[in-house]
C-alpha positions as CSV (number, residue, x, y, z in Angstrom):
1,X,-33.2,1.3,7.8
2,X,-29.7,2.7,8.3
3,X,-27.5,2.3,6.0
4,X,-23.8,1.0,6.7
5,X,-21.1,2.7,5.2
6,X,-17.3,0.7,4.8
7,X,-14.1,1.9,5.9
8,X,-12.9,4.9,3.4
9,X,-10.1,3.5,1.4
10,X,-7.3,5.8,2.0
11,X,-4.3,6.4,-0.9
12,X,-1.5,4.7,-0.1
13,X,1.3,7.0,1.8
14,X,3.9,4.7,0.4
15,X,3.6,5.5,-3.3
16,X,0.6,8.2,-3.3
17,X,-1.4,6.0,-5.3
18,X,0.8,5.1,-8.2
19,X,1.3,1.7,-7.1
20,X,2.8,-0.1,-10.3
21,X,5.7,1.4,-12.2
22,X,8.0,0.3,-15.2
23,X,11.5,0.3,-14.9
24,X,13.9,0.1,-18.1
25,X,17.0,-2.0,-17.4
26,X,18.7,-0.2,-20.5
27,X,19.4,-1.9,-24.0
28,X,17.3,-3.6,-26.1
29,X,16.0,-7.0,-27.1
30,X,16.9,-9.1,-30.1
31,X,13.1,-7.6,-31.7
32,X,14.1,-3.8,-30.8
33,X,11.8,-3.3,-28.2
34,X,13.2,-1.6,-24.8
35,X,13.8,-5.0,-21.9
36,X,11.5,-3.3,-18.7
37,X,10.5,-5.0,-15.8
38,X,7.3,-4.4,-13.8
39,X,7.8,-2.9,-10.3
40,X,4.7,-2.7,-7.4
41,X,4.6,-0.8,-4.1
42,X,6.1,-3.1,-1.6
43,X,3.4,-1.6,1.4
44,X,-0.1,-1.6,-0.5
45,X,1.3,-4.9,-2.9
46,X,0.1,-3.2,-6.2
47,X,-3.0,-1.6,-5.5
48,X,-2.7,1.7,-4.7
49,X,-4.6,2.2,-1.6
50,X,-4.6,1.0,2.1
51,X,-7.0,0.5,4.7
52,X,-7.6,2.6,7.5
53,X,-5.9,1.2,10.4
54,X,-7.4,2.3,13.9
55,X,-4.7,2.0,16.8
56,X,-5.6,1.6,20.4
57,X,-4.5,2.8,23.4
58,X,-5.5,0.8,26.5
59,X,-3.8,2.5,29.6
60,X,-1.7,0.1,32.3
61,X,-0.9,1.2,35.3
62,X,2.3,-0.3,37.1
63,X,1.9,-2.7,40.5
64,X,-2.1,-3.0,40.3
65,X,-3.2,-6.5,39.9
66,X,-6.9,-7.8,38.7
């Protein structure tokens, strides 16, 4: 039997797989450790990859009616 194979997962343009990244606000907290906040890619939502999208082109042609 054939075997099916999935959509490749592609790296995602937006942040070329480094989808998470740490950003120090500057200063310190009242223990001495640096304040940072967590930051994720906005276009794959934190994971670091995106689907394959296939786009489709159907062609119209103008004043022809079904």
């Amino acid at each position: 039997m054939p075997q099916h194979s999935h959509a490749p997962a592609r790296v995602c343009p937006s942040c070329d797989g480094f989808a998470t990244a740490r950003v120090t606000l500057g200063g310190r907290d009242r223990h001495g450790h640096l304040r940072t906040i967590t930051v994720h890619c906005p276009a794959c939502h934190g994971t670091g990859i995106r689907l394959a999208v296939r786009r489709t082109h159907i062609a119209t042609t103008v004043g022809v009616s079904a």
